[in-house]
C-alpha positions in Angstrom: 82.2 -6.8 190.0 86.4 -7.3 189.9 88.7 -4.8 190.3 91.9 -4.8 187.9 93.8 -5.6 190.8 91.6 -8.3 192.1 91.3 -9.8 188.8 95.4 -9.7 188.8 96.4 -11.2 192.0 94.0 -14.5 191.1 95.8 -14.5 187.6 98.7 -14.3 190.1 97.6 -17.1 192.3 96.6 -19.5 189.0 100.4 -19.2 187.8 101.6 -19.3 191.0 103.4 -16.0 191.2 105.3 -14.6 194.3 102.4 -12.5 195.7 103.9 -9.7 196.2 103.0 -6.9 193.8 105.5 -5.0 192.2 103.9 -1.8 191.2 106.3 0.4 188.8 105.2 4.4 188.6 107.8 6.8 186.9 107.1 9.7 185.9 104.8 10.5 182.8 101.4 8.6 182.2 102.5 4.8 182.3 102.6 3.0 185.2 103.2 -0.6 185.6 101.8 -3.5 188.2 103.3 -6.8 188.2 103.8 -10.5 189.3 107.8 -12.0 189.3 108.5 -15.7 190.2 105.2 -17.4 188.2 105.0 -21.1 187.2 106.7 -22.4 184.0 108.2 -18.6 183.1 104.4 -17.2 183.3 104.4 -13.2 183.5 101.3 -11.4 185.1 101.5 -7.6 184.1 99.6 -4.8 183.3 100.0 -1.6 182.0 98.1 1.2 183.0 97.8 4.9 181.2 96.5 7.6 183.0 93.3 9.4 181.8 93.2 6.8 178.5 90.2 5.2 180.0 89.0 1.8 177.7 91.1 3.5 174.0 93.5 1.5 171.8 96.4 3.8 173.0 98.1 5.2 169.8 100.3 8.2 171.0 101.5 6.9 174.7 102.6 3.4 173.8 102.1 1.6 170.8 99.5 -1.2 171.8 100.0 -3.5 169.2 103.8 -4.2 169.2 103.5 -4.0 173.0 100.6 -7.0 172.7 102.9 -9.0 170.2 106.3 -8.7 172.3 103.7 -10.1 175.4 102.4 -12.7 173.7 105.6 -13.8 171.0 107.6 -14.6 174.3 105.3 -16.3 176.4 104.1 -18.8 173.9 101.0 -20.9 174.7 101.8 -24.6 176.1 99.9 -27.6 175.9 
């Protein structure tokens, strides 16, 4: 099975990131873990909340807008 951090650095390595992780941990339950330099303006990112396990986070972030404002500005290209 693939960790979240293996399955990250190949996303990594597919956009052709810079490699080197940037990991982002202030305090509070969000932490952050991150690819800069990717291919065509690609972002690899994710977001991690402590003790949320596999929930729709409601209280800590809101998931949805955080989803859209991901996805509305890096657009799909063909």
């Amino acid at each position: 099975m693939e960790s979240v951090p293996d399955a990250l650095v190949g996303w990594a390595r597919h956009d052709d990131c810079d490699l080197k992780v940037i990991l982002e941990d202030p305090q509070g339950p969000l932490s952050t873990m991150r690819y800069k330099g990717c291919h065509r303006d690609a972002e690899v990112r994710m977001i991690r909340i402590d003790g949320l396990g596999h929930s729709w986070a409601r209280e800590e972030i809101d998931t949805t807008a955080a989803i859209w404002q991901f996805f509305s500005q890096h657009p799909l290209r063909e």
